[in-house]
Each structure stands twice: as C-alpha cells, then as structure tokens.
C-alpha positions in Angstrom: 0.0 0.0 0.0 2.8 2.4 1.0 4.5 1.7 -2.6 1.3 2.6 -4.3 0.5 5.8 -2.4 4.0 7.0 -3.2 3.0 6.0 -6.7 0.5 8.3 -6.9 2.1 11.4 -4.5 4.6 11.7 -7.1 2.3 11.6 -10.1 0.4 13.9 -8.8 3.3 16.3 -7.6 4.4 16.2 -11.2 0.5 17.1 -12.6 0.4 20.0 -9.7 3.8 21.3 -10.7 3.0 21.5 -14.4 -0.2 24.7 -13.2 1.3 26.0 -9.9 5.1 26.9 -8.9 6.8 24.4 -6.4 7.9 27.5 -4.6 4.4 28.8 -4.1 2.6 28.9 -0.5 -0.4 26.8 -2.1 1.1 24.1 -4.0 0.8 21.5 -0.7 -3.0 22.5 -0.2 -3.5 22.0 -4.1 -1.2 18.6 -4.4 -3.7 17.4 -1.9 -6.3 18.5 -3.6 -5.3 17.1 -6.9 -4.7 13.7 -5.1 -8.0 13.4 -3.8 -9.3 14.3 -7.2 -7.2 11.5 -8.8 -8.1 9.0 -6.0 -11.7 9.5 -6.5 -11.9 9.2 -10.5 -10.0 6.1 -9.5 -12.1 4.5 -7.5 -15.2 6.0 -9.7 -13.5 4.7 -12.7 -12.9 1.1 -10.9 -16.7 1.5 -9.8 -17.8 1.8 -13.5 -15.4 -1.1 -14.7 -17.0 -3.4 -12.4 -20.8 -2.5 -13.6 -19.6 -2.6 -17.2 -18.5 -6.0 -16.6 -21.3 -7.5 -15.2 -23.5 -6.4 -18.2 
C-alpha cells in the first residue's frame, strides 16, 4: 500500500507542478487537492469497470 501511495504522491506532484510553482505557499493544499481528485476518479473509474462488466 505504502508503494502505491508513493506512486500516486509523485504523479500527482508532477501534474500540480506543471499549473502552480513548487515555490508557491499553495502548492501543498493543491497537491492534496489534486490527489483526492485523482483518488476519487479512480475508485469512480474502478466503480464503472465493475458494472460494465457485469453487463
């Protein structure tokens, strides 16, 4: 799990840094953001695979 998660922190440290400076006060309030974002469409993605399958 830890692997995974540090997967995704530096994927989405990458996506944050390509729309708001590292040096900026905001870009740990808007990596966190992002990665709750790309968590969610995730798990709604996963979701909607499932369904899909069963039809």
């Amino acid at each position: 799990m830890s692997v995974i998660l540090r997967i995704l922190f530096v994927l989405v440290g990458s996506i944050t840094a390509l729309f708001v400076a590292r040096d900026s006060l905001n870009f740990d309030i808007i990596q966190t953001f992002v990665a709750i974002l790309l968590v969610t469409a995730l798990l709604l993605g996963g979701s909607f695979w499932s369904l899909w399958r069963k039809t």
